[in-house]
C-alpha positions in Angstrom: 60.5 -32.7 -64.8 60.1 -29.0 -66.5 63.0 -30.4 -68.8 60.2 -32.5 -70.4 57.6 -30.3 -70.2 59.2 -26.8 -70.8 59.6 -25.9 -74.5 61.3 -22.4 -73.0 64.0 -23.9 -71.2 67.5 -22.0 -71.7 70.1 -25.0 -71.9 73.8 -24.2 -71.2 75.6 -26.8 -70.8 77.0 -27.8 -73.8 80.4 -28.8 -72.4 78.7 -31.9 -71.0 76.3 -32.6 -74.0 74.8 -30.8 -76.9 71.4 -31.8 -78.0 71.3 -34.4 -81.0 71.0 -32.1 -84.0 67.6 -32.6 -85.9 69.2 -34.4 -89.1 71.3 -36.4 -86.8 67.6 -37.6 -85.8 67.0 -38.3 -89.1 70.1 -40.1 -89.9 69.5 -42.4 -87.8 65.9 -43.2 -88.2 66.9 -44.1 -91.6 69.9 -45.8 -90.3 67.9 -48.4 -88.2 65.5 -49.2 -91.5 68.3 -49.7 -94.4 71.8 -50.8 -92.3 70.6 -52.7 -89.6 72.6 -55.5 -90.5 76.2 -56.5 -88.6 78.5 -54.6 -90.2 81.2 -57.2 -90.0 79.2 -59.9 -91.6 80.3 -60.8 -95.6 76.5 -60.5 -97.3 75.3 -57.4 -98.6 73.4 -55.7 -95.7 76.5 -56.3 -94.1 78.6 -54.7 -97.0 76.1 -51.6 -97.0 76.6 -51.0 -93.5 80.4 -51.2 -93.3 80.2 -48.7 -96.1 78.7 -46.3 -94.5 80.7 -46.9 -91.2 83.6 -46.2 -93.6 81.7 -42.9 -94.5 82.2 -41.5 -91.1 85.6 -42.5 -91.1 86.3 -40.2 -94.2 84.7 -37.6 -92.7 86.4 -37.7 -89.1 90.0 -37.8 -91.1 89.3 -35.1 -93.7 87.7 -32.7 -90.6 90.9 -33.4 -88.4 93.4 -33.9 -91.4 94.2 -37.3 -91.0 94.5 -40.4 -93.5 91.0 -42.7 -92.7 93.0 -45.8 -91.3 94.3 -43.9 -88.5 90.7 -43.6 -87.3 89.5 -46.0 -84.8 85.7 -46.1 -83.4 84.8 -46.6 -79.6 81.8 -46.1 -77.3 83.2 -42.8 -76.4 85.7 -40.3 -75.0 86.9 -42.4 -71.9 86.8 -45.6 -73.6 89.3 -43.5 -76.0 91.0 -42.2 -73.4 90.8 -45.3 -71.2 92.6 -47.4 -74.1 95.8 -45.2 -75.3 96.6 -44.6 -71.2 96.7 -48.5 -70.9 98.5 -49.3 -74.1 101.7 -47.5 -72.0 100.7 -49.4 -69.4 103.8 -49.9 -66.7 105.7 -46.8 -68.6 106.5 -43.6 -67.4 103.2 -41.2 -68.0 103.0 -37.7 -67.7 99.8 -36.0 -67.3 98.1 -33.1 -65.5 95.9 -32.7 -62.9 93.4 -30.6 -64.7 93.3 -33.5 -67.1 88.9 -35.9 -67.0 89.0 -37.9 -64.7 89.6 -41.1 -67.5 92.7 -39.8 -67.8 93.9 -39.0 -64.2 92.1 -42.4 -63.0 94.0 -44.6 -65.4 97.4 -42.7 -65.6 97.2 -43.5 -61.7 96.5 -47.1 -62.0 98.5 -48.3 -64.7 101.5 -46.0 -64.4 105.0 -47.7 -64.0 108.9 -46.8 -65.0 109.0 -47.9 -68.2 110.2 -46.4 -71.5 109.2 -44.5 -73.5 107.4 -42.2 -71.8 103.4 -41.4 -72.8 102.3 -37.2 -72.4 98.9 -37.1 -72.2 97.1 -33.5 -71.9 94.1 -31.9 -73.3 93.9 -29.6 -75.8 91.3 -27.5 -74.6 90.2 -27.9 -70.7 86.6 -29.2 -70.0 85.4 -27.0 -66.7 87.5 -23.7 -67.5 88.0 -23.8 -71.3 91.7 -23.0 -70.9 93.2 -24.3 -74.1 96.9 -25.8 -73.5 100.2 -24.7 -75.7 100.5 -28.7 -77.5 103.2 -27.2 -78.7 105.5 -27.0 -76.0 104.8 -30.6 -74.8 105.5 -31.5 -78.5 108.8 -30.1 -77.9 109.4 -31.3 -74.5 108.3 -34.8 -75.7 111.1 -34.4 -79.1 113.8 -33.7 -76.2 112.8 -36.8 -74.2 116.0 -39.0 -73.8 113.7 -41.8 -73.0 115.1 -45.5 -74.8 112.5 -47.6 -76.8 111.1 -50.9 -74.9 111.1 -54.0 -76.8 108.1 -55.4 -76.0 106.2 -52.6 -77.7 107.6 -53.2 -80.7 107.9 -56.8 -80.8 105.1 -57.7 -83.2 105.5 -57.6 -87.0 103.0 -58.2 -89.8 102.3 -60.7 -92.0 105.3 -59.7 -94.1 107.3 -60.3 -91.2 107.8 -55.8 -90.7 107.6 -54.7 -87.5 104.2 -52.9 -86.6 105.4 -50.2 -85.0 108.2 -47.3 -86.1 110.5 -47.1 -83.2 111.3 -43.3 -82.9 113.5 -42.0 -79.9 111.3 -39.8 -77.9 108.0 -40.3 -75.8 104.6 -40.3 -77.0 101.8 -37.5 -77.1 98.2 -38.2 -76.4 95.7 -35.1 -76.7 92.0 -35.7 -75.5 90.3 -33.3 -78.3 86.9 -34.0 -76.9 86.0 -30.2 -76.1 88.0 -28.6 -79.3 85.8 -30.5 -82.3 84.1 -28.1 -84.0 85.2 -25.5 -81.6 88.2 -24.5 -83.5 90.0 -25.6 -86.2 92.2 -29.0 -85.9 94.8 -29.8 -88.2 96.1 -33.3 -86.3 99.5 -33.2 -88.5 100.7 -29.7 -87.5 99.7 -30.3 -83.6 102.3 -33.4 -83.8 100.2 -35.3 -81.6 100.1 -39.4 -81.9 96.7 -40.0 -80.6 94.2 -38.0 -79.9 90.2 -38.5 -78.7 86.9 -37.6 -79.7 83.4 -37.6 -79.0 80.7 -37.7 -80.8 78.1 -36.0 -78.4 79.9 -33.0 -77.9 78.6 -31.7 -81.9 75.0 -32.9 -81.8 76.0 -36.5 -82.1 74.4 -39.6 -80.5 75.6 -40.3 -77.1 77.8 -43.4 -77.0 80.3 -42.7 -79.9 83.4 -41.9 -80.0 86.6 -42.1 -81.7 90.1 -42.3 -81.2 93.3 -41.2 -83.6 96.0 -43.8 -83.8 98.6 -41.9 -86.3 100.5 -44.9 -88.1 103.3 -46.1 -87.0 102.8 -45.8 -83.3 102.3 -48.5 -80.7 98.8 -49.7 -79.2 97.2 -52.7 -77.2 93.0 -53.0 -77.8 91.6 -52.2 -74.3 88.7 -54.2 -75.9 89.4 -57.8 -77.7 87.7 -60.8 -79.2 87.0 -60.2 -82.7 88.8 -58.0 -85.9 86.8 -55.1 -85.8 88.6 -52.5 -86.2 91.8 -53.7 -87.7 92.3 -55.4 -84.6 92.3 -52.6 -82.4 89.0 -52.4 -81.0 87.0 -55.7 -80.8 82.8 -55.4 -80.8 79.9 -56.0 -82.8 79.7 -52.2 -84.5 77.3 -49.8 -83.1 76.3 -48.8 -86.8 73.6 -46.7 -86.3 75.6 -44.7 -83.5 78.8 -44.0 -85.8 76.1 -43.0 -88.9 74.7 -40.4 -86.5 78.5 -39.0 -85.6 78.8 -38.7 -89.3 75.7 -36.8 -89.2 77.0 -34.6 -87.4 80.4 -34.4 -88.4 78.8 -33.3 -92.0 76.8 -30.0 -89.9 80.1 -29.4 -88.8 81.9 -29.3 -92.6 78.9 -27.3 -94.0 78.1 -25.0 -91.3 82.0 -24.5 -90.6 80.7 -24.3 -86.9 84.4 -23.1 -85.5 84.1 -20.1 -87.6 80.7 -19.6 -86.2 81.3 -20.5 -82.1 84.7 -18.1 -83.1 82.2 -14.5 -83.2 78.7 -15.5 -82.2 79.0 -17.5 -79.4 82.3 -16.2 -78.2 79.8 -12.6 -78.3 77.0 -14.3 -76.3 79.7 -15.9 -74.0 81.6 -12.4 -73.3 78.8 -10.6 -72.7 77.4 -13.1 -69.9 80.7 -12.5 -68.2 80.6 -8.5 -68.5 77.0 -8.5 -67.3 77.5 -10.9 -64.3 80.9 -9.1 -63.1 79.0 -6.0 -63.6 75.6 -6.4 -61.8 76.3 -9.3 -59.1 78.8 -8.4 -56.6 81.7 -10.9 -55.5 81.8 -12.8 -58.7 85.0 -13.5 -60.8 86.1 -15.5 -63.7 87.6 -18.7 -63.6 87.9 -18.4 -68.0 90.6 -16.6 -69.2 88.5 -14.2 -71.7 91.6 -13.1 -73.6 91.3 -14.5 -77.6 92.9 -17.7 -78.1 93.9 -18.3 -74.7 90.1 -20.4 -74.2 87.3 -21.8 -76.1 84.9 -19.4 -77.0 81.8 -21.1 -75.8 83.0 -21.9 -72.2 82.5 -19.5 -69.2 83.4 -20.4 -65.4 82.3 -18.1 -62.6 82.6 -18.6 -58.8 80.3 -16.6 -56.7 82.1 -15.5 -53.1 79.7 -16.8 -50.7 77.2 -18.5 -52.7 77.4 -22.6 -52.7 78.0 -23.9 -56.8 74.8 -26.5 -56.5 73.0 -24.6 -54.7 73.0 -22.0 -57.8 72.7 -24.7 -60.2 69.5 -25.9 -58.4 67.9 -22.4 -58.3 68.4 -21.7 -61.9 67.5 -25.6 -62.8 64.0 -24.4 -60.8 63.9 -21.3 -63.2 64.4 -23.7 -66.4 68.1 -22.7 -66.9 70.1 -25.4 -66.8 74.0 -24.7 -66.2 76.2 -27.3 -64.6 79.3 -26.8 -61.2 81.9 -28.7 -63.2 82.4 -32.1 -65.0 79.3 -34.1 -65.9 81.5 -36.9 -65.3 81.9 -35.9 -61.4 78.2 -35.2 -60.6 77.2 -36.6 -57.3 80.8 -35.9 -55.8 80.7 -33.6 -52.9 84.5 -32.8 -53.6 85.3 -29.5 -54.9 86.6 -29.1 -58.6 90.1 -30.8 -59.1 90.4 -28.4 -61.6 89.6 -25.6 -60.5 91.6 -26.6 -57.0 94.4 -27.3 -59.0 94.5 -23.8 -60.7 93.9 -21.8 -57.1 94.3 -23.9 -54.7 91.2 -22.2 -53.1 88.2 -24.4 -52.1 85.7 -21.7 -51.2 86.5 -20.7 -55.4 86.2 -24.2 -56.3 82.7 -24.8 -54.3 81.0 -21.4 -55.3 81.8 -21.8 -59.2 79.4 -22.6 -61.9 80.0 -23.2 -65.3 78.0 -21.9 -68.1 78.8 -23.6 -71.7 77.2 -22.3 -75.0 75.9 -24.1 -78.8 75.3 -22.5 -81.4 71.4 -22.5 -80.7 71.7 -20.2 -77.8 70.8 -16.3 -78.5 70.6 -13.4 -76.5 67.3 -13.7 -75.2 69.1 -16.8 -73.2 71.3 -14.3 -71.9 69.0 -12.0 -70.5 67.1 -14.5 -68.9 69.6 -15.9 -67.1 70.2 -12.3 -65.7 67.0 -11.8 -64.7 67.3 -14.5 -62.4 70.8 -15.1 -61.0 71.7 -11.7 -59.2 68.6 -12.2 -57.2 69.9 -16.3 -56.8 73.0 -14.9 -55.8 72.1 -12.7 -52.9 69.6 -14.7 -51.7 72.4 -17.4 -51.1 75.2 -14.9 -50.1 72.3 -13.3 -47.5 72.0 -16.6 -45.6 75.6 -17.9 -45.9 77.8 -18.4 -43.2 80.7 -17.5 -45.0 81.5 -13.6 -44.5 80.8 -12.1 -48.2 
């Protein structure tokens, strides 16, 4: 309830969602007056709306460096992911296990022994931050000796050219969900062939997301019945949705927010980690703080002896609001696949909490938060019945 009520509440958990951004806000409102029309629909509200659904698409491929037609719109980041796993659906697929759970999930279900061969891994890990060397699977994927199956490529246009370019090689699918406006991406030099986004990881609207398709490369609509999309994603348009992601997408090219998350935040994010391995015995770091080797606004701490809800609940009390992992696995008494996949150590996995920042955050957030959490800490190591 103080989330309603408490105008001092310290919010770090930008990792799962960032507030919507005040001229997002406003885009919208506007939005729901002037292009409330179906977007697909031939008169001239129609027209106005497509044009500015075509406005965001500009925007997402000159931010990424990618041509507009390689952009396709969905409801979100598993939808996105959801789709490219299932287009290589009974071929070989190659993931990890650090990987969201849209990914692992559906690499396990549709899996098969079929070639070519799909790599799908994240850019930039979700829970820890840990950003991944593309590169290497890039060149592990170039090496692949894996032959091309017909029935992917079997369609052809209306000028009777096949659809798809047949290369020799498997395929690379990057989820990019964390890494928008985080860092700089360049979609070209990371030689990925799809890749996802989300719209409510900027200051978007929840509920948007998009997905690159670079041309040339095979894929099966997880969603049909209609031609939105060129085909590849079938729907009634969630205009005002995709006008707020352009929104935001614009406070992103003018603010040039990786530059900014690259020395403020990474500054606010160090110096939580130096103050909490400093003043609160038996914690460690699960975030590699070396530069480059993780986002800059993602820190993940385990606390020997002290349960990772538990914490979470005490600082939610305090109006601090952190999270133990994935959004996407709250309610699962499990501990972190990720993090149990990195050490294999469950009393690490359960203790750990996970503090993501925006660019709103300031020191004062930081000192509150230690003002609060050694004395959360020892209160929950004091009464634990594992030996601190």
């Amino acid at each position: 309830m103080y989330a309603i009520i408490n105008a001092k509440m310290t919010y770090l958990d930008y990792a799962a969602t960032s507030p919507l951004l005040p001229e997002v806000r406003e885009a919208m409102h506007r939005a729901e007056k002037r292009f409330f029309a179906n977007a697909s629909a031939l008169h001239t509200p129609g027209h106005l709306a497509m044009n500015e659904i075509e406005r965001t698409r500009e925007l997402l491929a000159k931010m990424i460096g990618a041509e507009p037609d390689e952009i396709v719109f969905t409801s979100g980041a598993s939808e996105s992911n959801n789709a490219v796993i299932r287009t290589f659906e009974g071929h070989q697929i190659e993931t990890s296990p650090l990987e969201h759970h849209s990914i692992i999930e559906t690499a396990r279900e549709y899996k098969g022994d079929k070639l070519p061969k799909l790599y799908s891994y994240m850019q930039a890990n979700n829970e820890t931050g840990e950003i991944l060397d593309l590169a290497e699977v890039v060149r592990r994927a170039a090496k692949d000796e894996s032959v091309d199956c017909p029935e992917m490529f079997d369609k052809k246009n209306d000028w009777g050219k096949p659809l798809v370019t047949v290369r020799k090689g498997g395929y690379i699918h990057s989820d990019l969900t964390q890494t928008l406006g985080k860092i700089p991406i360049d979609i070209k030099k990371l030689g990925v062939d799809y890749a996802t986004f989300s719209a409510h990881k900027i200051g978007g609207p929840v509920g948007v997301g998009a997905l690159y398709v670079r041309r040339g490369v095979p894929f099966k609509p997880l969603i049909i019945g209609g031609n939105q999309e060129n085909k590849r994603r079938g729907g009634t348009y969630n205009t005002v949705g995709i006008i707020g992601f352009g929104a935001a997408l614009e406070y992103v090219l003018r603010e040039k927010t990786w530059k900014k998350y690259d020395k403020e935040v990474r500054r606010l994010r160090d110096g939580l980690a130096k103050r909490i391995l400093t003043e609160i015995p038996g914690s460690s770091l699960n975030t590699n703080l070396t530069y480059g080797a993780s986002l800059p606004n993602i820190l993940n701490v385990s606390f020997r002896a002290a349960e990772g809800e538990s914490i979470q609940l005490y600082l939610d009390a305090e109006g601090i609001v952190v999270s133990t992992g994935s959004a996407c696995a709250a309610g699962d008494t499990k501990p972190s696949h990720v993090l149990m996949a990195k050490t294999g150590d469950a009393e690490v996995a359960h203790s750990s909490i996970r503090f993501s920042f925006g660019l709103e955050n300031t020191k004062e957030d930081i000192d509150k938060v230690m003002e609060v959490l050694p004395g959360i800490i020892n209160r929950l190591q004091q009464i634990s019945t594992i030996q601190s």
